[in-house]
Backbone as CSV, one residue per row, in Angstrom:
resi,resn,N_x,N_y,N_z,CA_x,CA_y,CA_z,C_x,C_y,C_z
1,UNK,0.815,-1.179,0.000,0.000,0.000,0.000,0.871,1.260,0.000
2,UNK,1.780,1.511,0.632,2.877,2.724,0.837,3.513,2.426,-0.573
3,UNK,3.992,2.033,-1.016,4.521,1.788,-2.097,3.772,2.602,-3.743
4,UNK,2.381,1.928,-3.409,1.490,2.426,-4.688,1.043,4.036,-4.277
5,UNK,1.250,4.489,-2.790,0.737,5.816,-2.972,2.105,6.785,-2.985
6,UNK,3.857,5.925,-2.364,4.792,6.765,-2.935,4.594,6.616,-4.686
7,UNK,4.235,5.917,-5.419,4.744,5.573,-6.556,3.408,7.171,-7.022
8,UNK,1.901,7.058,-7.081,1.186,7.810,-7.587,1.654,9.533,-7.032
9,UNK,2.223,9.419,-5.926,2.752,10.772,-5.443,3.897,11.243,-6.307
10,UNK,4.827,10.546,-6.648,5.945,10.911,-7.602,5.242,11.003,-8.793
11,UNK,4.362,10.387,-9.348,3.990,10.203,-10.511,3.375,12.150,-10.828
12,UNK,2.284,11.950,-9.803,1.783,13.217,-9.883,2.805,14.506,-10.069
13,UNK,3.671,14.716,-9.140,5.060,15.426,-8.760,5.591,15.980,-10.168
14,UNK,5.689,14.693,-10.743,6.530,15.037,-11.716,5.285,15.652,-13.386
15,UNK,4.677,15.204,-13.227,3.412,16.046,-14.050,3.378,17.279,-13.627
16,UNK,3.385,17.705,-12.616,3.071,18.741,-12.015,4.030,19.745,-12.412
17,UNK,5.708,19.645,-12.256,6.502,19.798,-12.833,7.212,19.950,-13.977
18,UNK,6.024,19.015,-14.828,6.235,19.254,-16.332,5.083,20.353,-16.992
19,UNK,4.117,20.537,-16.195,3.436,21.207,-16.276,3.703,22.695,-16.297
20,UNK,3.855,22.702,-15.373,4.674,23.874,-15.148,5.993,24.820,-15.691
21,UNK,6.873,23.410,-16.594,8.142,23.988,-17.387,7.257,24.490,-18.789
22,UNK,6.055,24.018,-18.602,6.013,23.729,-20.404,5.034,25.699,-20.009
23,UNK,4.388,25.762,-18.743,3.820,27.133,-19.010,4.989,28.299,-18.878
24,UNK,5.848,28.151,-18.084,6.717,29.377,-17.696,7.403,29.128,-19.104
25,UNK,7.527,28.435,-19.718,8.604,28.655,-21.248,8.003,28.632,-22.355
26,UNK,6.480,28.762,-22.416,5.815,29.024,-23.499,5.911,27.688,-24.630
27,UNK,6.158,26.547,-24.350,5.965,25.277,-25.272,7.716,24.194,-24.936
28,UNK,7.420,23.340,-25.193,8.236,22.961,-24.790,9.835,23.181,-25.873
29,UNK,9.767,24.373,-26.637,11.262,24.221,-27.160,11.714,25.523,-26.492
30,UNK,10.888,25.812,-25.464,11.798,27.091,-24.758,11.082,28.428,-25.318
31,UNK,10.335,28.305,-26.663,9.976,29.732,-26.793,8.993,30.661,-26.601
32,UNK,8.774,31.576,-26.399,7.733,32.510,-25.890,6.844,33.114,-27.254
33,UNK,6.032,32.896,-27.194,5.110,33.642,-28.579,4.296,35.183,-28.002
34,UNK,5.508,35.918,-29.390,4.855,37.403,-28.937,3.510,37.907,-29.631
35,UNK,3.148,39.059,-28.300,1.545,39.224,-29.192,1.729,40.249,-30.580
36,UNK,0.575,40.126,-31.274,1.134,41.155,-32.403,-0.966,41.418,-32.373
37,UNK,-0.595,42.769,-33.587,-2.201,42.650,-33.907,-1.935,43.426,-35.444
38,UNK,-3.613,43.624,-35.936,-3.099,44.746,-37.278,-4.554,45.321,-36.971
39,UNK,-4.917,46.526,-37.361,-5.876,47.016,-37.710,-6.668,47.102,-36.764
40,UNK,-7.483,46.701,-37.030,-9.291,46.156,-35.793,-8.613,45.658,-34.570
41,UNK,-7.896,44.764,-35.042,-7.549,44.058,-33.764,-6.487,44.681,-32.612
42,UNK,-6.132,45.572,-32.946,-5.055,46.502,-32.161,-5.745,47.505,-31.256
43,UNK,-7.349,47.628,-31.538,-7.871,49.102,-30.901,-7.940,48.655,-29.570
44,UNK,-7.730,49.559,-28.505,-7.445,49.314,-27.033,-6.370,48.763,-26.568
45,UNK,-5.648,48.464,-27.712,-4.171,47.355,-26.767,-3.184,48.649,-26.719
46,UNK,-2.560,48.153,-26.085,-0.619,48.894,-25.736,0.080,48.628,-26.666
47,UNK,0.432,49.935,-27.592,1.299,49.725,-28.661,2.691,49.341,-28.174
48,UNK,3.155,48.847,-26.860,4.275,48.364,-26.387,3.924,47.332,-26.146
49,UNK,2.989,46.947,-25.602,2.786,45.194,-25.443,2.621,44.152,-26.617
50,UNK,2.264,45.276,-27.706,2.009,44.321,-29.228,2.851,44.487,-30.291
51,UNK,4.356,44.663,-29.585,5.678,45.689,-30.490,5.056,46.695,-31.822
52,UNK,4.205,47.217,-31.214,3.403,47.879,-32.410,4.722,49.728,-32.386
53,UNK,4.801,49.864,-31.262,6.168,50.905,-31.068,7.511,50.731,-31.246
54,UNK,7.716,49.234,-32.517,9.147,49.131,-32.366,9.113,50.165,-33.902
55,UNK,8.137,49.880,-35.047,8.615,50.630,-35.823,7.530,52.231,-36.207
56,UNK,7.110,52.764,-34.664,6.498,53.226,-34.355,7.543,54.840,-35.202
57,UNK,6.566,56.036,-35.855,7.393,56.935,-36.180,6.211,58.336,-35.933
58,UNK,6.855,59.387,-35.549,6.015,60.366,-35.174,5.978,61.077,-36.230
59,UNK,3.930,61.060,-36.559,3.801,61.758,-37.085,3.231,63.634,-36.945
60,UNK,3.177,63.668,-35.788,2.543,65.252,-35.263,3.091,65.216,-33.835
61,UNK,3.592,66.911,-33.754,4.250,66.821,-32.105,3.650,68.345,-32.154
62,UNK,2.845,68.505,-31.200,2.381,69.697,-30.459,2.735,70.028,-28.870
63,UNK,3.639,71.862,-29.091,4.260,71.480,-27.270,3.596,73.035,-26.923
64,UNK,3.271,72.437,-25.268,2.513,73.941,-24.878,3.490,75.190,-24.965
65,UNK,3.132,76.154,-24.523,3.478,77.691,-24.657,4.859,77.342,-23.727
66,UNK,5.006,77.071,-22.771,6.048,76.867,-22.023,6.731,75.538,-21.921
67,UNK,6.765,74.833,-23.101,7.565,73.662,-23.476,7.782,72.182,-22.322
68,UNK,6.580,72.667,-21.062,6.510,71.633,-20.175,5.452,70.983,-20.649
69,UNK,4.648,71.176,-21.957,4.593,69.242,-22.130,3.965,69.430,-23.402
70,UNK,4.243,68.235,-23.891,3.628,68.042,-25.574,3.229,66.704,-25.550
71,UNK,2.438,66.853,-26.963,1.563,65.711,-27.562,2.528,65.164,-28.442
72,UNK,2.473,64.152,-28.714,3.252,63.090,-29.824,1.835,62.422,-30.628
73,UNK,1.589,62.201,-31.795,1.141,61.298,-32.614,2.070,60.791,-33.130
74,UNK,1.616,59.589,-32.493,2.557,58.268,-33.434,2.067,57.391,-34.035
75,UNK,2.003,56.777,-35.591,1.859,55.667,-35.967,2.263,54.503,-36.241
76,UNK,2.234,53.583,-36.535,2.875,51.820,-36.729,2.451,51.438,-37.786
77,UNK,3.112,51.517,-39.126,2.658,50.548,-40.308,2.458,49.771,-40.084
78,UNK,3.404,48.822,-39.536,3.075,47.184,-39.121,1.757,46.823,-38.751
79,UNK,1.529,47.329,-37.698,0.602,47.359,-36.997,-1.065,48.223,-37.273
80,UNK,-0.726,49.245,-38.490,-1.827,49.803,-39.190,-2.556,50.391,-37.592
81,UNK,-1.524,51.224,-36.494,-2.456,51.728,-35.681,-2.212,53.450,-35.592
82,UNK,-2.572,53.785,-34.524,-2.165,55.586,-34.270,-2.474,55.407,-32.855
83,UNK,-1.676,55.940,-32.346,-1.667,56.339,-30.323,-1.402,58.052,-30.148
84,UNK,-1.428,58.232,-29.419,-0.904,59.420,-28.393,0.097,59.136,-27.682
85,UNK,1.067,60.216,-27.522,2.291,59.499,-26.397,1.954,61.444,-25.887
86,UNK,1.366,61.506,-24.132,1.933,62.985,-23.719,3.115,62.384,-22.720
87,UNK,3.827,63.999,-23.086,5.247,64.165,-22.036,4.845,65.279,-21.347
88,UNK,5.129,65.084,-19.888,5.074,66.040,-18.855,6.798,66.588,-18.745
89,UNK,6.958,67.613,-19.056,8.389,67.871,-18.307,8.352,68.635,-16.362
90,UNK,7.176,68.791,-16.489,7.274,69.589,-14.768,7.389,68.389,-13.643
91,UNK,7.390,69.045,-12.678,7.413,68.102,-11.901,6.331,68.357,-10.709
92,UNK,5.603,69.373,-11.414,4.212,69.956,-10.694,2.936,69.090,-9.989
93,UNK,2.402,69.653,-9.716,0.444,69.003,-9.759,-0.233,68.996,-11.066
94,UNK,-1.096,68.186,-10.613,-2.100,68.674,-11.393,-2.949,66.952,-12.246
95,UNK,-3.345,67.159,-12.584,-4.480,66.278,-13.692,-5.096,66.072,-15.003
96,UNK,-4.457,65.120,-15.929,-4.961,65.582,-17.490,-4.791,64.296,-18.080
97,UNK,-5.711,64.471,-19.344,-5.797,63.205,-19.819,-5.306,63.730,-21.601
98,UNK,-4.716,62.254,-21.709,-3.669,62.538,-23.455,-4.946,61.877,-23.623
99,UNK,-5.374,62.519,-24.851,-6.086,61.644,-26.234,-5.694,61.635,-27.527
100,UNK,-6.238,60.528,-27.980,-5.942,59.941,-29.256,-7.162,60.218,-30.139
101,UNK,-7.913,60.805,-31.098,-9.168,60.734,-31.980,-8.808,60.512,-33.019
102,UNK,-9.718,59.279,-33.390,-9.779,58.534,-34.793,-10.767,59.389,-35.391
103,UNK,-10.862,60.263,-36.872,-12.003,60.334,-36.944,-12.196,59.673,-38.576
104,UNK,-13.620,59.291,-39.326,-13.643,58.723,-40.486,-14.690,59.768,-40.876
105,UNK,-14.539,60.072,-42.453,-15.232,60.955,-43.204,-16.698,60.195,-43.726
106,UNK,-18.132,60.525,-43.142,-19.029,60.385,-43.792,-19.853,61.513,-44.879
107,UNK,-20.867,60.644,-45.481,-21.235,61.619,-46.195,-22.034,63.347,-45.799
108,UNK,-22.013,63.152,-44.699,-22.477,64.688,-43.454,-21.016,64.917,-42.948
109,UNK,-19.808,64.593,-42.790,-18.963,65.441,-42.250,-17.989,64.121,-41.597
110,UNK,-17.152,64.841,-40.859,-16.406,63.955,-40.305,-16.732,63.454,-38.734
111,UNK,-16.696,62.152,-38.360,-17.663,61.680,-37.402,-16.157,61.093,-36.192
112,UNK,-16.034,61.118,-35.092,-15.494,61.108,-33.950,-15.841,59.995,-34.280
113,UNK,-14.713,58.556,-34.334,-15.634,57.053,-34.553,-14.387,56.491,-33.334
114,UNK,-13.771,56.450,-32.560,-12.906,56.151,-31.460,-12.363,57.605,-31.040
115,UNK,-12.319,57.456,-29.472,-11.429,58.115,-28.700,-10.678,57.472,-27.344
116,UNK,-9.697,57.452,-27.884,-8.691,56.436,-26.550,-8.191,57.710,-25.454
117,UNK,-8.147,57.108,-24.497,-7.639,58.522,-23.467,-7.172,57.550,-22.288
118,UNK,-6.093,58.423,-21.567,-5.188,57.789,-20.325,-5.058,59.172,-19.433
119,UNK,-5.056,59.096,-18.832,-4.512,59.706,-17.438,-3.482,60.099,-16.774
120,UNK,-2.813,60.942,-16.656,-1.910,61.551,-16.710,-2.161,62.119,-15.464
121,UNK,-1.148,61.977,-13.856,-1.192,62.766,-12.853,-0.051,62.972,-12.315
122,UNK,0.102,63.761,-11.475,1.340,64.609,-10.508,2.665,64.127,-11.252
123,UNK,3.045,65.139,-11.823,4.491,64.755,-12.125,5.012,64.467,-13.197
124,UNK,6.394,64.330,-13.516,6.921,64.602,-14.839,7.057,63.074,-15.287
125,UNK,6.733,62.801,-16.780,6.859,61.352,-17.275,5.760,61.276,-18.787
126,UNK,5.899,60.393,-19.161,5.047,60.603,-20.189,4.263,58.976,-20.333
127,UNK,3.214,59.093,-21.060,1.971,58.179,-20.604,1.289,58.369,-22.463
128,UNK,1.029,56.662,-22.926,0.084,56.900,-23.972,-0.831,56.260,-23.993
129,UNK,-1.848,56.690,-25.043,-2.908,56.191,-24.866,-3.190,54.473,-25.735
130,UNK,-3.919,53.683,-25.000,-4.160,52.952,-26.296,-4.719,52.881,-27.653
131,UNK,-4.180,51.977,-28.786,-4.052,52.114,-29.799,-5.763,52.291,-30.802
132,UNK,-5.524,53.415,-32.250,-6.814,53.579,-32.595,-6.252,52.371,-34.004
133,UNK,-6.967,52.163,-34.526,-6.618,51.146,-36.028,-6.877,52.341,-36.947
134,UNK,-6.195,52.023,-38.377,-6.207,53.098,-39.546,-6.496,52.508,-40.511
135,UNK,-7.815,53.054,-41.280,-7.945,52.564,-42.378,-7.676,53.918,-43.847
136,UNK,-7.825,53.596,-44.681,-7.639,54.421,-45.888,-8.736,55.283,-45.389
137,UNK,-8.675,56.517,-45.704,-9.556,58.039,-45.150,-9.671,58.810,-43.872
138,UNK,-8.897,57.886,-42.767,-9.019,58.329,-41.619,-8.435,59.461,-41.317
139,UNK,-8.483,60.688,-40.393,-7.635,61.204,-40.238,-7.714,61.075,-38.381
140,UNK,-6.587,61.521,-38.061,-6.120,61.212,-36.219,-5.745,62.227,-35.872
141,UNK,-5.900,62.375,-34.307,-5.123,63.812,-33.834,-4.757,63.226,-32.407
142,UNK,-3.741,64.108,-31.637,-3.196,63.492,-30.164,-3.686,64.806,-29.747
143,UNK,-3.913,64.756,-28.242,-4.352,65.691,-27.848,-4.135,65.810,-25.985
144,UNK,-3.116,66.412,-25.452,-2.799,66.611,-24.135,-2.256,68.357,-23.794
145,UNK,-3.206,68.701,-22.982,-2.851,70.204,-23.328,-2.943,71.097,-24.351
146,UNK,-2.809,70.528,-25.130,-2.676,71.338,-26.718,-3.035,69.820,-27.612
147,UNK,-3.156,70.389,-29.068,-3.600,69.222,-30.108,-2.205,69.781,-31.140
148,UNK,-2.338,68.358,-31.930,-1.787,67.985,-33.096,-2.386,68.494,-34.444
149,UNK,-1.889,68.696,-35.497,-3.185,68.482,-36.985,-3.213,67.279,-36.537
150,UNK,-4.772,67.551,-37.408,-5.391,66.269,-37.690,-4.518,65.969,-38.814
151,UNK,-3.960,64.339,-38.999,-3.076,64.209,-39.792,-3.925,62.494,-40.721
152,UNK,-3.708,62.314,-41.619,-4.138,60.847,-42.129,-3.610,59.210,-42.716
């Protein structure tokens, strides 16, 4: 009897153990699968969590009157998205939110169709928003303190 419940105790042990190598290393040849997205599938994510900011390039930078903080629009071909990146340079108070607006041209005008926004408090650092998707006609703007053109 001791025998069959050391034997099912190791047995388990070691499942348990394999279990476990195969989640902390993402499959068993060791590798980790990174997230990616394109388009649709990118709206709301972290253009850093979905390397959507590795070939991320700014397209609009707006900085307030006293150069303590600006808007960045940035986009990602890869990734077919547009974010906001604001920079605080003070090291003040205070409370504000960076936005990102997607907007798409209908036949009445141009229509607000996403707005991503983050939060921004006490202190110097910079914070973006999550990602809008881009299709052909869109145009985008960043917006913290001051705005960007709307750019497309």
């Amino acid at each position: 009897m001791m025998s069959t419940r050391s034997t099912i105790a190791r047995t388990l042990t070691a499942v348990a153990l394999a279990c476990t190598t195969l989640a902390v290393t993402g499959g068993p040849s060791g590798a980790t699968t990174a997230l990616s997205c394109k388009g649709a599938s990118c709206v709301g994510k972290d253009p850093a969590d979905y390397g959507c900011d590795a070939d991320a390039v700014r397209v609009a930078i707006s900085s307030s009157r006293d150069w303590e903080s600006s808007v960045r629009l940035m986009r990602s071909a890869k990734c077919s998205a547009y974010w906001a990146v604001g920079v605080d340079e003070s090291s003040c108070c205070g409370y504000s939110v960076v936005k990102a607006t997607r907007q798409i041209k209908t036949t009445y005008g141009w229509y607000n169709q996403r707005v991503q926004t983050v939060s921004h408090s006490n202190g110097a650092g910079s914070r973006w928003t999550p990602m809008n998707q881009n299709t052909s006609g869109d145009r985008h703007q960043a917006c913290y303190y001051t705005c960007t053109t709307w750019e497309s």
